[in-house]
Every structure is written in structure tokens, then in C-alpha cells.
N, C-alpha and C positions, 0 to 999 in steps of 0.2 A: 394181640387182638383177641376178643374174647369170642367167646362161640356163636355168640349173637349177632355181632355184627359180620362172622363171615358168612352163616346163615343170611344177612339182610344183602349181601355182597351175591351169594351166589343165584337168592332169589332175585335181584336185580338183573346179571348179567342172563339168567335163564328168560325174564319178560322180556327183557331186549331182542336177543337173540329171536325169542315168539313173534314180537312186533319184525321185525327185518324180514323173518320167511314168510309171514303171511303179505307182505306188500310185493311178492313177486318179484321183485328190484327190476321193475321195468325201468323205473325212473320217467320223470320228466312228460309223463302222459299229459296228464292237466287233464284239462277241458277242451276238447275237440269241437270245433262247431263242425255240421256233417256237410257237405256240400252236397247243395240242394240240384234233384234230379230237375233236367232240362223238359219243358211240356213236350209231349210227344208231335212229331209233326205231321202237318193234315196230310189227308189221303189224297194220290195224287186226282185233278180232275181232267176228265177225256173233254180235249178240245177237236174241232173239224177245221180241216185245212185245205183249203182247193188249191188246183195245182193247174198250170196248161202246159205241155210239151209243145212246142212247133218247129218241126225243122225247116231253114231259112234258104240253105244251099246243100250241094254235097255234089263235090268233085270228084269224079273217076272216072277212069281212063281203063280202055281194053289192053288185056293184060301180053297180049302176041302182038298187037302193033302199036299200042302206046299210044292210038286216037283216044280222044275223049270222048265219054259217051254222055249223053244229058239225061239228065234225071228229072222227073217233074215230081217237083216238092210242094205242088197244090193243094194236096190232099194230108200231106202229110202232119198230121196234128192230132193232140191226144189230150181231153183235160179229166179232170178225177176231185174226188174227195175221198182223204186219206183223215182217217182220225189215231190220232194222238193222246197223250196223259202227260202233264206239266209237272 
């Protein structure tokens, strides 16, 4: 081989070599499409919510003789508004 062509031989194998280390050897990257960030979501909104408690009965009994006692649940009821965020 003459000197020329091993010259053209080493300057080959040294661009090669250049080209290989400069591509990282990730490989296989390509083209990523990016997935797309999701719209943020609304802020929650305060809703109002009425309410009514009413107690209907309620059974008890005295606790040393075991008679029952009556209770008057006429009175007994409660309503409200309670607010809320959805």
C-alpha cells in the first residue's frame, strides 16, 4: 500500500470515528412529538345547600327501673345553609 492511500485510510477511519462521538450513540431518538399539556381545570365554584334536621321519635327508658320515659320531639328540628365548592 502506498503512503497515500494509508493516509486516505487513517484520515477516513479518524472522520468516522468524529462522526460516531459526536452523535452521542443515543440511538433511535428520531422525532418525539411532545405530549401536549392538559388545559388547567376551573376553579372550584361555592355552591349553597339547605339542610333540615327533624327528629321524628326517640326511645328511652330510665336507667334504675327500665320504665320508659317520653320525650316530646315537637320542638325538635334544625334547618341551615351550609355552603359548599364543586
Amino acid at each position: 500500500m502506498s503512503q497515500r492511500t494509508r493516509t486516505l485510510h487513517s484520515a477516513a477511519g479518524f472522520i468516522l470515528v468524529a462522526f460516531l462521538a459526536g452523535c452521542g450513540g443515543g440511538g433511535g431518538g428520531g422525532s418525539t412529538t411532545p405530549t401536549p399539556t392538559p388545559p388547567p381545570a376551573p376553579p372550584p365554584q361555592p355552591v349553597s345547600k339547605d339542610f333540615t334536621i327533624e327528629v321524628t321519635s326517640i326511645q328511652a327508658s330510665q336507667t334504675s327501673t327500665g320504665n320508659a320515659v317520653e320525650v316530646d320531639v315537637s320542638t325538635l328540628s334544625s334547618s341551615g345553609t351550609v355552603e359548599i365548592s364543586q
